[in-house]
N, C-alpha and C positions, 0 to 999 in steps of 0.2 A: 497682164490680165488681173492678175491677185488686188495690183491701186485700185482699177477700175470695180471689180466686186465689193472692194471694202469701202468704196465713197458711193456706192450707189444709192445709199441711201437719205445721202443728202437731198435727190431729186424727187424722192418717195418723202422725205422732212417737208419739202417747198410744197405737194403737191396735197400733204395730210392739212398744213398750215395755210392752204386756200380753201379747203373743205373749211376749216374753223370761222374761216372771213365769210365765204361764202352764209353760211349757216348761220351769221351773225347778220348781215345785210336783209337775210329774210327775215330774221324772227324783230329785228327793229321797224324794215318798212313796209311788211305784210305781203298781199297780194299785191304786184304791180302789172308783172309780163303775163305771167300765169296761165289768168281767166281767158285772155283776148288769145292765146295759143289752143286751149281747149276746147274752147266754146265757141270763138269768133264772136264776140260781144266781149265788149271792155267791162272793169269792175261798178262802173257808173251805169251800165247799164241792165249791168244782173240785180243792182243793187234798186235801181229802181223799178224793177220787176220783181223782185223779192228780196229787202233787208235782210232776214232771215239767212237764205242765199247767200248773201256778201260774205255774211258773217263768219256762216261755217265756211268758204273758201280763206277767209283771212285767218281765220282761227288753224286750217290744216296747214298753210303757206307758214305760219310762226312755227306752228309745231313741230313741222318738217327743220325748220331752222333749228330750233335748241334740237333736237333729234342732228342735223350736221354738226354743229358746233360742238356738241358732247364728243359725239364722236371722234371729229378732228381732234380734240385734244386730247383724247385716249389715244390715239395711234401716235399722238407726238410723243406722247411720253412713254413709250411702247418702243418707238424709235430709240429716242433721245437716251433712253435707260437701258435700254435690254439688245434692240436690233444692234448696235451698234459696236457692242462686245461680241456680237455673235455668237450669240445663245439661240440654241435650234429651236427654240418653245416662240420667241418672237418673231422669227422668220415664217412660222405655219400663220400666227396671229397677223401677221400684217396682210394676207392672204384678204383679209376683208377688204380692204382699201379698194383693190383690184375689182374684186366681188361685187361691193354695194354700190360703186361707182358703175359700173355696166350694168347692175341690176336697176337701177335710179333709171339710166339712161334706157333701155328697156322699155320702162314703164311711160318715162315720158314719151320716146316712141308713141306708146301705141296709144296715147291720149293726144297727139298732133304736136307734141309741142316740141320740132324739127329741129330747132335751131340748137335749142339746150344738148337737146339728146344726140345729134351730132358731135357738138363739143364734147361733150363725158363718154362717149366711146373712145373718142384720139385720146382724150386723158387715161381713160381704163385702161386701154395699151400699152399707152405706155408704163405704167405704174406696173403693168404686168413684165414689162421689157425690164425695165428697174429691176423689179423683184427677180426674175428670174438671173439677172447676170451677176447680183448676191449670194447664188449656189453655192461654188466653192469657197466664198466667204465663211461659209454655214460648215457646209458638209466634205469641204476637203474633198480629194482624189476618190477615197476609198468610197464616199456614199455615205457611212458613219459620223454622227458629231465633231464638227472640229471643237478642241479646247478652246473657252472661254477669250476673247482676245480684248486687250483694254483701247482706248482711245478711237481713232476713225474721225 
């Protein structure tokens, strides 16, 4: 059980490093899937009922991206430096991953956009599965801080 906690967070590495991809594929091709999820009308045709319109969806669709993309690369390196020795301050930190990923998917929820928000809940989950079998990683038998551990 102790391999399986102390590699868990390779799954939680794979899954911070699709957020970055992810986050990087919007903020390059803007709106694509988005609009036709929310609205039921494609971006061609919000755009020709109001430019204006398009624009602030394309401009939220990027900004949501660099807003992933930062992200993802903070928890990499959150990971990569810190979760990975098993320091209890990166173990609460990576808590967002879990967090923002169901809170995203939430949101899209309740704007229709079904497919996405399906997908990012089995992801939150698991992320959450991840995270939680990292415990004794972290905090040992007793509950208390385990000492600093190198490598993983």
């Amino acid at each position: 059980m102790h391999l399986l906690s102390a590699r868990a967070w390779w799954g939680l590495l794979a899954i911070a490093a699709v957020t970055v991809v992810s986050g990087l594929v919007d903020l390059v091709t803007g709106a694509s899937w988005q609009p036709e999820d929310v609205t039921g009308s494609t971006l061609d045709e919000i755009s020709a009922a109001s430019s204006a319109g398009a624009e602030v969806i394309d401009f939220a669709v990027r900004t949501g991206g660099l807003y992933l993309a930062g992200l993802g690369v903070l928890l990499c390196a959150v990971l990569v430096f810190a979760y990975r020795q098993g320091r209890p301050w990166a173990w609460w930190t990576m808590w967002t991953l879990p967090v923002s990923v169901i809170a995203g998917s939430a949101l899209m929820r309740a704007f229709g956009a079904w497919g996405p928000a399906t997908t990012g809940t089995i992801v939150g989950l698991v992320a959450v599965v991840l995270h939680l079998v990292g415990v004794p990683f972290f905090f040992g038998q007793s509950g208390r801080p385990a000492p600093p551990r190198a490598g993983g």
